[in-house]
N, CA and C atoms as a LAMMPS dump frame, in Angstrom:
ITEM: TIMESTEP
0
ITEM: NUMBER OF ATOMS
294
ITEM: BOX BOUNDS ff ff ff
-5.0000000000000000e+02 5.0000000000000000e+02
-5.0000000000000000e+02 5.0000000000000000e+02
-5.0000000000000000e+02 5.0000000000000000e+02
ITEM: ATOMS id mol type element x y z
1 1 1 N -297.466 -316.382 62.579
2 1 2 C -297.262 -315.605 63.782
3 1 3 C -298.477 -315.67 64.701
4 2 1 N -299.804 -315.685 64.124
5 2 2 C -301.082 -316.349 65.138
6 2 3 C -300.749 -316.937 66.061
7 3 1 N -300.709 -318.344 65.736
8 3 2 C -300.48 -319.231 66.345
9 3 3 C -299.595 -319.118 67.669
10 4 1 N -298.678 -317.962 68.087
11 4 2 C -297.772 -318.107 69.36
12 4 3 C -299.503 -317.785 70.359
13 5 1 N -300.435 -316.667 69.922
14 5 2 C -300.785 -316.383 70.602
15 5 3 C -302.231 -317.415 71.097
16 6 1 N -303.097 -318.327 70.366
17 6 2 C -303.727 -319.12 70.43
18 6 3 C -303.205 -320.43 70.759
19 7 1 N -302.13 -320.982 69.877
20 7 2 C -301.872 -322.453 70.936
21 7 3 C -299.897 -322.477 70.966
22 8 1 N -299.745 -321.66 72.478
23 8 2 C -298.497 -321.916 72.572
24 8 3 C -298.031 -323.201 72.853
25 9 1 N -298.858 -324.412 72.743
26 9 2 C -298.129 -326.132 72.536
27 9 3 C -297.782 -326.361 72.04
28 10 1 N -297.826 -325.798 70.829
29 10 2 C -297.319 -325.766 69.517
30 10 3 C -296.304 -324.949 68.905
31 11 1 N -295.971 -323.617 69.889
32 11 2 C -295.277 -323.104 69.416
33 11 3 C -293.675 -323.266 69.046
34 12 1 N -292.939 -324.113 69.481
35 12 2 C -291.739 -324.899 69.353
36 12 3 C -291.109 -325.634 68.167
37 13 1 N -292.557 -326.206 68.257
38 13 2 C -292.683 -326.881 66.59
39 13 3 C -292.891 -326.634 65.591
40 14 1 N -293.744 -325.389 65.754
41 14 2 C -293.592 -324.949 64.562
42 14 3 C -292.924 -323.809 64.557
43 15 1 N -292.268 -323.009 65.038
44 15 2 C -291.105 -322.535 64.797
45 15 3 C -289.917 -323.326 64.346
46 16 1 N -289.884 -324.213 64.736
47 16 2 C -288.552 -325.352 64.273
48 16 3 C -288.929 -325.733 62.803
49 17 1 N -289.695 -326.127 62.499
50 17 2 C -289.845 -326.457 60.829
51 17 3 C -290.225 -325.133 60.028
52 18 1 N -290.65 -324.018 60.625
53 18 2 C -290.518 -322.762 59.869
54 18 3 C -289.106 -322.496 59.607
55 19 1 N -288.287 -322.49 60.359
56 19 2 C -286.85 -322.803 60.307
57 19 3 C -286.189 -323.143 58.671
58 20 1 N -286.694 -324.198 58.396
59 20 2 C -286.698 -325.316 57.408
60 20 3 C -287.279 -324.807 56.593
61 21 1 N -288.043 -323.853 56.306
62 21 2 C -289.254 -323.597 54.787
63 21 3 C -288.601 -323.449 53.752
64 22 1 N -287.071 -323.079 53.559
65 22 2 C -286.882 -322.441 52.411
66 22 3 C -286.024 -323.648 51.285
67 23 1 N -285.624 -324.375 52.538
68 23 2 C -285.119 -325.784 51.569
69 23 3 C -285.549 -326.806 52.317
70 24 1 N -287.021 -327.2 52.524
71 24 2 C -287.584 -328.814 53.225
72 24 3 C -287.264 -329.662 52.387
73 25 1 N -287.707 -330.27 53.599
74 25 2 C -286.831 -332.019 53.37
75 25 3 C -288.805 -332.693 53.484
76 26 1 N -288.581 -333.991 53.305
77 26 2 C -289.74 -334.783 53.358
78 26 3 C -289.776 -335.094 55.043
79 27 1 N -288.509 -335.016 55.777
80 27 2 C -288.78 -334.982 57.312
81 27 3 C -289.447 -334.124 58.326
82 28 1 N -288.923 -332.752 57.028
83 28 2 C -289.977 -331.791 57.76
84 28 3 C -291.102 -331.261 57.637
85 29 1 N -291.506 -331.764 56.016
86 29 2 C -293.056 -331.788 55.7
87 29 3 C -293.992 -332.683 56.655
88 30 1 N -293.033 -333.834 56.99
89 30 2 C -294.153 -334.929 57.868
90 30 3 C -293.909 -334.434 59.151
91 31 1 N -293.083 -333.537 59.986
92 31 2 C -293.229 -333.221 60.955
93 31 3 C -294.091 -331.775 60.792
94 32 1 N -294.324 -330.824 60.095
95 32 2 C -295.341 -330.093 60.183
96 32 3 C -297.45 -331.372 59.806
97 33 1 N -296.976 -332.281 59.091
98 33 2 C -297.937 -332.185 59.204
99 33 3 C -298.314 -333.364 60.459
100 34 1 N -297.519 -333.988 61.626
101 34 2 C -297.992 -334.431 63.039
102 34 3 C -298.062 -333.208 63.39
103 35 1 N -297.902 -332.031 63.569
104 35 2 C -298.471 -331.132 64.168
105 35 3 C -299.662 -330.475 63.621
106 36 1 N -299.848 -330.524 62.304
107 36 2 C -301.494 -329.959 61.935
108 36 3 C -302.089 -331.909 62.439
109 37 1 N -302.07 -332.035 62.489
110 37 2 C -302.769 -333.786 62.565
111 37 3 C -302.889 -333.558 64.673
112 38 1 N -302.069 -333.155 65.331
113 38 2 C -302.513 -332.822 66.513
114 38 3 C -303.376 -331.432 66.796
115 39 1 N -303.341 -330.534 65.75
116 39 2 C -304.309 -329.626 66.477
117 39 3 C -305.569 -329.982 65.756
118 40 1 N -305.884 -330.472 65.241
119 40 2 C -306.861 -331.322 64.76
120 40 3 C -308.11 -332.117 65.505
121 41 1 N -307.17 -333.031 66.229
122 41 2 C -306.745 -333.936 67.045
123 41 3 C -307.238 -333.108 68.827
124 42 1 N -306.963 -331.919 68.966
125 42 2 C -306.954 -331.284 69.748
126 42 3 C -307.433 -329.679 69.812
127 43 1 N -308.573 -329.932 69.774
128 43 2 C -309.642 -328.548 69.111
129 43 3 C -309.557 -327.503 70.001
130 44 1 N -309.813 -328.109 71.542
131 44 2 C -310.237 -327.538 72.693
132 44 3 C -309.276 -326.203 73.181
133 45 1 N -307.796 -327.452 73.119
134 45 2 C -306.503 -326.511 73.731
135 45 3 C -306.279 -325.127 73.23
136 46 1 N -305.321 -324.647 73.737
137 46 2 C -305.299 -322.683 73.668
138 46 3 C -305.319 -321.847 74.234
139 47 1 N -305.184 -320.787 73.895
140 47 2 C -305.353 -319.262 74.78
141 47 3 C -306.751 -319.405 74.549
142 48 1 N -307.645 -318.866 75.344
143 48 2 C -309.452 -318.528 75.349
144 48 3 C -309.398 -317.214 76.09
145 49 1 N -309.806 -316.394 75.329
146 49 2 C -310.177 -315.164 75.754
147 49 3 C -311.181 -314.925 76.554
148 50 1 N -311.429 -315.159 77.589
149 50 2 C -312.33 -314.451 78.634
150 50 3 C -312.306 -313.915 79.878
151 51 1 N -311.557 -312.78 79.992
152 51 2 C -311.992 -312.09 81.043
153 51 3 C -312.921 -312.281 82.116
154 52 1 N -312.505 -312.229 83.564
155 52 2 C -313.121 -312.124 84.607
156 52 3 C -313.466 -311.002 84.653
157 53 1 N -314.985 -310.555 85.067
158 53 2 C -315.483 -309.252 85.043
159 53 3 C -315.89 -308.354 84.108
160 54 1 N -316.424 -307.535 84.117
161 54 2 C -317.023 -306.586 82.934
162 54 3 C -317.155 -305.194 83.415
163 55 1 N -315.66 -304.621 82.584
164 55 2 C -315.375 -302.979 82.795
165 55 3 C -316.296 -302.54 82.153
166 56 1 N -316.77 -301.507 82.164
167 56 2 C -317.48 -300.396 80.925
168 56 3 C -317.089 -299.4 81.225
169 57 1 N -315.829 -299.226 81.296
170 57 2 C -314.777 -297.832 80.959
171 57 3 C -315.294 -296.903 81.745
172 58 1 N -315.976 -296.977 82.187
173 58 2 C -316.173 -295.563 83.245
174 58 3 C -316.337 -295.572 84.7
175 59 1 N -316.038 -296.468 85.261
176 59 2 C -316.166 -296.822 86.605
177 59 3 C -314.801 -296.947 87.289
178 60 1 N -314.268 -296.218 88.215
179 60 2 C -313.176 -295.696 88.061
180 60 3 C -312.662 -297.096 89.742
181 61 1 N -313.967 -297.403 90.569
182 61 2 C -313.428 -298.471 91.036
183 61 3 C -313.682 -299.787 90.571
184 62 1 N -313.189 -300.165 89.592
185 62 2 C -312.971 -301.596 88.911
186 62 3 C -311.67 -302.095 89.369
187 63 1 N -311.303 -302.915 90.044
188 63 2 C -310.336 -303.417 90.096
189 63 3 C -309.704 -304.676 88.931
190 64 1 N -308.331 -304.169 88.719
191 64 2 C -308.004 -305.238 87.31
192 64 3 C -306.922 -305.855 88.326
193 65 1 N -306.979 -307.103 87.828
194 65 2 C -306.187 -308.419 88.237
195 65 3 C -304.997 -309.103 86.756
196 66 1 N -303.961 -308.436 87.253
197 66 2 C -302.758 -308.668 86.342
198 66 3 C -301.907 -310.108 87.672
199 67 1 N -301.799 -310.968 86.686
200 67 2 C -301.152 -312.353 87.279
201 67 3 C -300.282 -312.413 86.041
202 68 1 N -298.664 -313.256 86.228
203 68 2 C -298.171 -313.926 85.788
204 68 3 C -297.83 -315.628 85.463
205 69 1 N -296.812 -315.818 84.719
206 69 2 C -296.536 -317.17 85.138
207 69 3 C -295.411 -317.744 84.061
208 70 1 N -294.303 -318.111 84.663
209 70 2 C -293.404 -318.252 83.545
210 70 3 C -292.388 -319.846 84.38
211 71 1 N -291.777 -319.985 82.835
212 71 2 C -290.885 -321.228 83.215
213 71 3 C -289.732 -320.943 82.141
214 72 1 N -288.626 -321.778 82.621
215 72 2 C -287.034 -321.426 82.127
216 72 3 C -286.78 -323.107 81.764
217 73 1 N -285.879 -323.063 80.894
218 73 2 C -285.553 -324.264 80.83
219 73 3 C -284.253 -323.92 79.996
220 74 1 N -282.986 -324.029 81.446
221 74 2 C -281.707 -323.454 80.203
222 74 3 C -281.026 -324.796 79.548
223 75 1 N -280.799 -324.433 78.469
224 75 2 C -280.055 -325.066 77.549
225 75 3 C -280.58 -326.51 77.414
226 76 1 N -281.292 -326.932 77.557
227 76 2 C -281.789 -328.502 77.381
228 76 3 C -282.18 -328.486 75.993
229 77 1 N -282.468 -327.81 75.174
230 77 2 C -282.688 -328.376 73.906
231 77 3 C -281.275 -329.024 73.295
232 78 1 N -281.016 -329.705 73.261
233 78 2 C -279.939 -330.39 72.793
234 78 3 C -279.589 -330.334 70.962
235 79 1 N -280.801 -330.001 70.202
236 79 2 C -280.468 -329.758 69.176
237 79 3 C -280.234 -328.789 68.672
238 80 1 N -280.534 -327.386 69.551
239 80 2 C -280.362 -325.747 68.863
240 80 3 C -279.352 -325.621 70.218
241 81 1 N -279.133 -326.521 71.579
242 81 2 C -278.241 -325.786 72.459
243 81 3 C -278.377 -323.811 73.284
244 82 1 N -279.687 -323.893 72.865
245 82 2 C -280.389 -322.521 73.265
246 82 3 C -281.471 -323.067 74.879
247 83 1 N -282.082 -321.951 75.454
248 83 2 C -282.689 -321.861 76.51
249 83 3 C -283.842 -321.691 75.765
250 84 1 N -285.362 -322.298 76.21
251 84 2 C -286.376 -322.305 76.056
252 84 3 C -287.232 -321.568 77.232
253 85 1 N -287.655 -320.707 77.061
254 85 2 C -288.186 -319.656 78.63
255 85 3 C -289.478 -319.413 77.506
256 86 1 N -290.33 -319.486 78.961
257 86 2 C -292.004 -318.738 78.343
258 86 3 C -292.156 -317.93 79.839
259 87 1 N -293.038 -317.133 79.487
260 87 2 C -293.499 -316.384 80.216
261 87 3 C -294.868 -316.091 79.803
262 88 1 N -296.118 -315.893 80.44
263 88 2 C -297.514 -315.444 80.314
264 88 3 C -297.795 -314.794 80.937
265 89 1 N -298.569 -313.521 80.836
266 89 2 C -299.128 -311.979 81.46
267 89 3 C -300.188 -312.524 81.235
268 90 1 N -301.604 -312.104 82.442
269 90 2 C -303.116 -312.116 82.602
270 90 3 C -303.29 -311.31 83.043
271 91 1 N -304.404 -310.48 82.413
272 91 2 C -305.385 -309.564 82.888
273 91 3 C -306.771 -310.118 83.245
274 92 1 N -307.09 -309.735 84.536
275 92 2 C -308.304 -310.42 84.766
276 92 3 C -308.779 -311.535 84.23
277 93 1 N -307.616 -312.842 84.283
278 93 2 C -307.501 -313.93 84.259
279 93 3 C -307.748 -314.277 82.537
280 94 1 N -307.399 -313.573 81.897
281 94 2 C -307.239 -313.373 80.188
282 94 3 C -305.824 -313.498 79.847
283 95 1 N -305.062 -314.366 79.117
284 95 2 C -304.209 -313.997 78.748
285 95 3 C -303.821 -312.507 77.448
286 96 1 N -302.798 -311.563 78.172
287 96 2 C -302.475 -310.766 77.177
288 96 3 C -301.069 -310.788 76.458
289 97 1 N -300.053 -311.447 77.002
290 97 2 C -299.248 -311.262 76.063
291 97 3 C -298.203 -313.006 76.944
292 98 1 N -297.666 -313.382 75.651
293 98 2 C -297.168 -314.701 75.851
294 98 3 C -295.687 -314.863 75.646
């Protein structure tokens, strides 16, 4: 469950072979492990926590900067026939919820 919130590139994929845990196949052992072999592969990518600015809770004019950003994609997965939608909330250019 980490993982949605640190590298949502990944999150697709490995939800799809979590899917699979309780009776895998050797197709889906080697597809979990091209995905540990890409984050590997790919250290950098992710959510990074850092905030623009520095509240210290008592300053009552701080202005906070809440941005969005989302994408839809109906029904194109062709193998589950479901809609794939993300959406991302920022606080002062931090992601908080994905």
């Amino acid at each position: 469950m980490m993982m949605i919130w640190t590298r949502p590139d990944i999150y697709n994929a490995v939800w799809d072979c979590a899917r699979h845990m309780q009776e895998t196949t050797a197709d889906y052992y080697q597809a979990m492990r091209r995905v540990m072999d890409y984050m590997i592969a790919t250290p950098v990518r992710g959510l990074f926590l850092a905030p623009k600015g520095d509240w210290d809770g008592k300053n009552l004019d701080f202005e906070f900067e809440i941005s969005s950003k989302s994408n839809s994609n109906y029904a194109k997965c062709k193998d589950l026939s479901k809609s794939i939608t993300w959406c991302v909330t920022y606080l002062n250019k931090a992601p908080i919820t994905y």
